[in-house]
N, C-alpha and C positions, 0 to 999 in steps of 0.2 A: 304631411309635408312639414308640418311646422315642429313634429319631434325628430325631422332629421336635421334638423338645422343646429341646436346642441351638442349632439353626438359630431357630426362633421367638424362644428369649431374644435372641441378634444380631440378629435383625432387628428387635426390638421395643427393644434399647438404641440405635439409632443410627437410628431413626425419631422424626420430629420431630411434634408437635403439628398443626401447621400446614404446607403447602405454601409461605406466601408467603416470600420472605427477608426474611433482620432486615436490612437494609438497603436502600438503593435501586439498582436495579439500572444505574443510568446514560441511560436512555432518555431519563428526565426532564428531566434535565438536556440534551441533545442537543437537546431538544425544545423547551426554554426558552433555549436558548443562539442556537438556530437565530431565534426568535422574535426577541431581543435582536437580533440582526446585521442582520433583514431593514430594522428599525427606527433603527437606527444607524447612516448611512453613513460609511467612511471619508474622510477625507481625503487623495488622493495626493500631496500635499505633506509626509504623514506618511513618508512611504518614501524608504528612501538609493538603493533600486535603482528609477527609473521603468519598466525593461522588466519589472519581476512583475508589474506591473500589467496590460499587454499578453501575456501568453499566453493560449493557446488552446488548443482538445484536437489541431491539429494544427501545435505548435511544434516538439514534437520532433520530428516527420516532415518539418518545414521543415528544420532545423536538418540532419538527417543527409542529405537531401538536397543541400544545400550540400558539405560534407563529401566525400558518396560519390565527385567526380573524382578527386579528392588522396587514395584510398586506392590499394594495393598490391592486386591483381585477384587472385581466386582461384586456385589452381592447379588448371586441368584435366586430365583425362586423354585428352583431345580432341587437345593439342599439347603437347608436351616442352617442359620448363623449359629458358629459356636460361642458359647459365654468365654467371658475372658478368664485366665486364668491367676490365682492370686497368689503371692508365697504369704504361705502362714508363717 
């Protein structure tokens, strides 16, 4: 009995009143911001870059697509690396 008596004062000095927080937890805001935008359209005359406008969830996969010829091939272990070639 006399080691619960410790542990209950800590626990009961940094137990708070209430559960909610003293402040707002951001939700609201997200929620009201979301509201604001559906309601407000941009204008894309506003923007220096016109291609932000135009992405999509598969730009990046355009993009590295484009790319993947012009890379350096992996090295297999399937066929030996060729030595580099020098000009005399």
């Amino acid at each position: 009995m006399n080691r619960k008596l410790p542990v209950q004062l800590i626990i009961k000095r940094f137990q708070h009143g209430t559960n909610q927080p003293s402040g707002t937890t951001g939700i609201e805001h997200a929620l009201k911001f979301k509201q604001l935008g559906q309601s407000h359209k941009q204008d894309p005359k506003l923007y220096k870059c016109d291609e932000y406008l135009n992405f999509n969830k598969y730009s990046f996969y355009d993009s590295e697509n484009n790319i993947n010829p012009h890379r350096v091939p992996q090295p297999s272990n399937k066929k030996p690396d060729l030595e580099p070639k020098v000009r005399a």
